[in-house]
Backbone as CSV, one residue per row, in Angstrom:
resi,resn,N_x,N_y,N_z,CA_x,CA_y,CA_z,C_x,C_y,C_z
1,UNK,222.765,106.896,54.185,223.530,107.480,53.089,224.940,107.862,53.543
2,UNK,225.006,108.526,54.725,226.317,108.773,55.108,227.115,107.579,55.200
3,UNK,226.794,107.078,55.601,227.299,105.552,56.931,227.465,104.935,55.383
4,UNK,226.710,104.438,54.452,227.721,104.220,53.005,229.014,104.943,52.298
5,UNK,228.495,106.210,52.219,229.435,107.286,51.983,230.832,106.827,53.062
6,UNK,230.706,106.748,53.807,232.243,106.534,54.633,232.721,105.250,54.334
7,UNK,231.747,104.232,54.321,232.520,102.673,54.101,233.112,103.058,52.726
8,UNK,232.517,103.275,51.844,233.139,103.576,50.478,234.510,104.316,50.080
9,UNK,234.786,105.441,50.598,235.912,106.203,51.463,236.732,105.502,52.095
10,UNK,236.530,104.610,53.091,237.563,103.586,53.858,237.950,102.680,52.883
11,UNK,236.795,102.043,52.156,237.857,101.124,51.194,238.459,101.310,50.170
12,UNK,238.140,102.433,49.771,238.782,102.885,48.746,240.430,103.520,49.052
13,UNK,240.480,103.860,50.377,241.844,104.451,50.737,242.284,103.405,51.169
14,UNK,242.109,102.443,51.603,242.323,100.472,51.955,242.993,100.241,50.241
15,UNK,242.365,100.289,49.674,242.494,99.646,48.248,243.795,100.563,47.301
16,UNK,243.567,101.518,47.407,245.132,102.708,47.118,245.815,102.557,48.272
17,UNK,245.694,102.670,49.138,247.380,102.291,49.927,248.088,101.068,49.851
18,UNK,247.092,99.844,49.749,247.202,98.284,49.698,248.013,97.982,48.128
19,UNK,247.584,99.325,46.693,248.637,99.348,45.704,249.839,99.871,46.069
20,UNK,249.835,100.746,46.644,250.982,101.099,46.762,252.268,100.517,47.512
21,UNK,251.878,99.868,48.165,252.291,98.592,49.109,252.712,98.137,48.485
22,UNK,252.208,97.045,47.425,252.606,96.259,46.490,253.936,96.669,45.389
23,UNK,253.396,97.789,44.813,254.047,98.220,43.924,255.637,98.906,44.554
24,UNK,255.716,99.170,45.370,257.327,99.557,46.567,257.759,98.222,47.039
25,UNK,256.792,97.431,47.173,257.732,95.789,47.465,258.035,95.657,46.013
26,UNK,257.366,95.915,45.085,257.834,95.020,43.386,259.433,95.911,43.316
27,UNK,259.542,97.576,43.461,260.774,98.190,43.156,261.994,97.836,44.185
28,UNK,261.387,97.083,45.564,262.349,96.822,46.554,263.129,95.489,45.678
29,UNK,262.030,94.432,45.165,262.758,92.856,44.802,263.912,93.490,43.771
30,UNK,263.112,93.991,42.721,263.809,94.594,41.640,265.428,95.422,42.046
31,UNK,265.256,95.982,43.016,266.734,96.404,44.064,267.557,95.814,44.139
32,UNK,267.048,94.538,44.896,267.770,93.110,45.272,268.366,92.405,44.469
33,UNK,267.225,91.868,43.491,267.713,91.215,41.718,269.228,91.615,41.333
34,UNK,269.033,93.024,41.277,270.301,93.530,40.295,271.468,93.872,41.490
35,UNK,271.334,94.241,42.628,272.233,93.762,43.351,273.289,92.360,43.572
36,UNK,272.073,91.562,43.287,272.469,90.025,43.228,273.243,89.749,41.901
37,UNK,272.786,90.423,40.582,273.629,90.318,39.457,275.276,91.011,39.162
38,UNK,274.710,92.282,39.881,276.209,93.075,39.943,277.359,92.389,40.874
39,UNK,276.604,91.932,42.160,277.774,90.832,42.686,278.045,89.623,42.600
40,UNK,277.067,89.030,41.363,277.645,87.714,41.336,278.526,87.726,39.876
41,UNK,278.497,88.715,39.203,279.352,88.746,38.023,280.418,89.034,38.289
């Protein structure tokens, strides 16, 4: 029971950090994008 209890715990903090990851690379491109628009206009 324990030894489940912890795998469940590990992946679940695997699985929320692994969004959050994602979602700070999506606001980094989004950075870049409009960087790229403001200097190419």
């Amino acid at each position: 029971m324990m030894r489940k209890l912890l795998i469940l715990i590990l992946l679940s903090t695997l699985f929320i950090s692994g969004c959050e990851c994602v979602s700070g690379f999506g606001r980094d491109l989004q950075k870049t994008g409009s960087w790229i628009e403001r200097n190419t206009s």
